[in-house]
C-alpha positions as CSV (number, residue, x, y, z in Angstrom):
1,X,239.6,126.1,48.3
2,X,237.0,127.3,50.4
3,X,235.2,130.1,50.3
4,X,235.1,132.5,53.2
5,X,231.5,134.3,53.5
6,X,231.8,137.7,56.0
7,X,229.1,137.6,58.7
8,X,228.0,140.1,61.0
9,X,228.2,139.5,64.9
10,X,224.1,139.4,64.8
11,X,223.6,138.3,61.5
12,X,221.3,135.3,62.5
13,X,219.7,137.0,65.7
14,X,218.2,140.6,65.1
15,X,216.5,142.5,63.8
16,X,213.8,141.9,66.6
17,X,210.8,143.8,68.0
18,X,209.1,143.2,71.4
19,X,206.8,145.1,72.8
20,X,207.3,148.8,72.2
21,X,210.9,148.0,71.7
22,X,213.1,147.3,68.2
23,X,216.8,145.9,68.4
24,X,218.6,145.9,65.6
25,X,222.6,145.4,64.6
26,X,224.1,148.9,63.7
27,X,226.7,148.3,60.8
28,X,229.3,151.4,61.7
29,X,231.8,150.8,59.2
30,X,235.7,151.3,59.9
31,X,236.1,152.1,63.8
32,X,239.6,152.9,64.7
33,X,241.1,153.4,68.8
34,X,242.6,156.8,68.4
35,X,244.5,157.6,71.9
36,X,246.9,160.6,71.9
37,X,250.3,160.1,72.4
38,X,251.6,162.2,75.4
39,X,252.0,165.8,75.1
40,X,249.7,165.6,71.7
41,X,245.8,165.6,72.8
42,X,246.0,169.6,71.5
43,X,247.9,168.1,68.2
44,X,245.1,165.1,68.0
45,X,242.1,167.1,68.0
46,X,243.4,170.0,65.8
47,X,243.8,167.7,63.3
48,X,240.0,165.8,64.1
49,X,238.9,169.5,63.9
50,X,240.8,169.7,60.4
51,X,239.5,166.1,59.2
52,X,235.4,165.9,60.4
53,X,234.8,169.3,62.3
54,X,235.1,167.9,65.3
55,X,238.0,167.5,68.1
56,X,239.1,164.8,70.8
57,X,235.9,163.9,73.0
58,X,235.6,165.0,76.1
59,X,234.3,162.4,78.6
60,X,231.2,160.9,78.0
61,X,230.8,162.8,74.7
62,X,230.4,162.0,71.4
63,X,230.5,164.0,68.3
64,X,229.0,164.3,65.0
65,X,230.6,165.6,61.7
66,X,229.1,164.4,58.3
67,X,229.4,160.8,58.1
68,X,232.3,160.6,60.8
69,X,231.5,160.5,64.7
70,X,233.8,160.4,67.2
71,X,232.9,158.5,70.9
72,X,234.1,159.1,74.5
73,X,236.0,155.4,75.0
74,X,237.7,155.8,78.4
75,X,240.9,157.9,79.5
76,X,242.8,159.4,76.4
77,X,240.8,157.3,74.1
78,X,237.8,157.2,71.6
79,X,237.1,155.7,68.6
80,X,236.7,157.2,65.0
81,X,233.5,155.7,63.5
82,X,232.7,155.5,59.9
83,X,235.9,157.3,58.4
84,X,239.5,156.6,57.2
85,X,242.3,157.9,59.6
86,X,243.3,161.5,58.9
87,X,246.9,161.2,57.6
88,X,248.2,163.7,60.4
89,X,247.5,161.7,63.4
90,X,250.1,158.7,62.2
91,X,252.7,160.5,64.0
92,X,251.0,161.8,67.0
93,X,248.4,158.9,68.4
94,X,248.6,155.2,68.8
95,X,245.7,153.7,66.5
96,X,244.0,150.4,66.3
97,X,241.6,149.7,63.7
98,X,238.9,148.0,65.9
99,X,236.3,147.4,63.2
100,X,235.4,143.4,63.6
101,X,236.0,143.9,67.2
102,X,233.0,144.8,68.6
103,X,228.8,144.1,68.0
104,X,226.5,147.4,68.1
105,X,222.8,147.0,68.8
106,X,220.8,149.9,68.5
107,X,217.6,149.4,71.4
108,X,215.1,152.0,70.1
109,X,211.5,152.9,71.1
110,X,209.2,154.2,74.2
111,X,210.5,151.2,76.3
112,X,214.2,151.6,75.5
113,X,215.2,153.3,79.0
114,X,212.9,151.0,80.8
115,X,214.5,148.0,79.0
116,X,218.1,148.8,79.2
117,X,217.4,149.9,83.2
118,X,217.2,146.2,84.1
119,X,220.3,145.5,82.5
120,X,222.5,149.2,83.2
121,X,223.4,150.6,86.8
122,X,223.3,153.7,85.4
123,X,220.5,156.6,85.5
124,X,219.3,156.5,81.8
125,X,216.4,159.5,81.8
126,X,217.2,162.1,79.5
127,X,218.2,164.5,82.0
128,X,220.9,162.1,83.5
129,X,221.9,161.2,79.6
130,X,220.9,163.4,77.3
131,X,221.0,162.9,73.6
132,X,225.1,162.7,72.2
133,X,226.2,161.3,75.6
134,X,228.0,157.9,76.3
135,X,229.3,155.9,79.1
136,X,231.2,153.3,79.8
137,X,229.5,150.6,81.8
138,X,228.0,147.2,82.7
139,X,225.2,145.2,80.5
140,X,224.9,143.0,83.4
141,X,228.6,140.5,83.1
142,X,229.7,142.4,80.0
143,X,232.1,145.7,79.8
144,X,229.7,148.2,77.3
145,X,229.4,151.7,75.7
146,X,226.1,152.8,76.0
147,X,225.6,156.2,74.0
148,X,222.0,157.7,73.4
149,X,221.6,158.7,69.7
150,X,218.2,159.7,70.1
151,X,215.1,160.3,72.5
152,X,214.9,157.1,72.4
153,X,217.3,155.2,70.9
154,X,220.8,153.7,72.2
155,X,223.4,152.0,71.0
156,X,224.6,149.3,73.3
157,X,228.3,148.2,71.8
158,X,230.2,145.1,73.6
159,X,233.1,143.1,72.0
160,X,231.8,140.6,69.6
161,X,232.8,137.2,71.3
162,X,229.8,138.7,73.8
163,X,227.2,139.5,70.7
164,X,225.3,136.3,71.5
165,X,224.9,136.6,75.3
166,X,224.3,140.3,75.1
167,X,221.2,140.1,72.4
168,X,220.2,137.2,74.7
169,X,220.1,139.5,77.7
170,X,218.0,142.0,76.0
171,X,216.0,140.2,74.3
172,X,214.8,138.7,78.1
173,X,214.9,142.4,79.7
174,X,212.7,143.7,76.4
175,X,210.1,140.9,77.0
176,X,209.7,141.8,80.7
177,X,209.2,145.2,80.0
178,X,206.7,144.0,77.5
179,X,205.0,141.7,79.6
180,X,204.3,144.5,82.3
181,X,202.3,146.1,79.7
């Protein structure tokens, strides 16, 4: 019998650092698709408020409670990160564990924004996206979250078929950020 082994999306391709600039894959543990059912948002994020301390994301929010996080994933949707489903929202939200389906690479360092603005039609400076925002986007071809976790740090998170191509694309954008110096 074989032996399966688990592998990460970018097991064989980061970490990396170019320039001013670190990728690296972000391991998030369980990530489930929480979208309310109709007429239960209110019910959802009671009980998220009862579970983590936080409630449904409004859009292009994410929240923080202990090792839980909640992100912004598109109308009536986010996705748990890092915790078990609260028993109460069984009955009231349509959920879909989503863990293996997506690669996260954190882009971190003083060339992050400049980096990820040749790949992102969006406006990236702090003011535009401050810390705890997400969006959902382009990375050039590929559908993407993009949420700032830090001055400057992102996590860029596209479905895993797309883990190759998209550590490709920054891996180019970082070395031409680099290469201007």
């Amino acid at each position: 019998m074989v032996d399966l082994i688990a592998r990460s999306a970018g097991a064989d391709l980061l970490p990396l650092t170019i320039g001013g600039v670190a990728l690296a894959e972000v391991a998030l543990g369980q990530v489930t698709s929480v979208a309310p059912f109709r007429g239960q948002a209110a019910a959802v994020s009671a009980a998220l408020q009862a579970a983590f301390g936080f409630g449904f994301p409004r859009p292009n929010q994410t929240d923080i409670g202990g090792a839980a996080r909640i992100v912004w994933a598109g109308m009536d949707r986010a996705l748990l990160i890092g915790a078990a489903v609260p028993a109460g929202l069984t009955s009231i939200a349509a959920l879909v564990d989503q863990t293996d389906a997506a690669v996260t690479v954190q882009v971190a360092g003083p060339g992050a924004t400049a980096v990820l603005a040749r790949l992102i039609p969006l406006d990236l400076r702090p003011a535009a996206m401050p810390v705890g925002q997400t969006a959902r986007s382009q990375v050039n071809h590929m559908a993407a979250s993009i949420t700032r976790t830090g001055p400057d740090v992102f996590e860029v998170m596209v479905f895993r078929s797309m883990a190759g191509t998209l550590i490709d694309e920054l891996t180019h954008a970082a070395q031409g950020v680099a290469a201007r110096g």
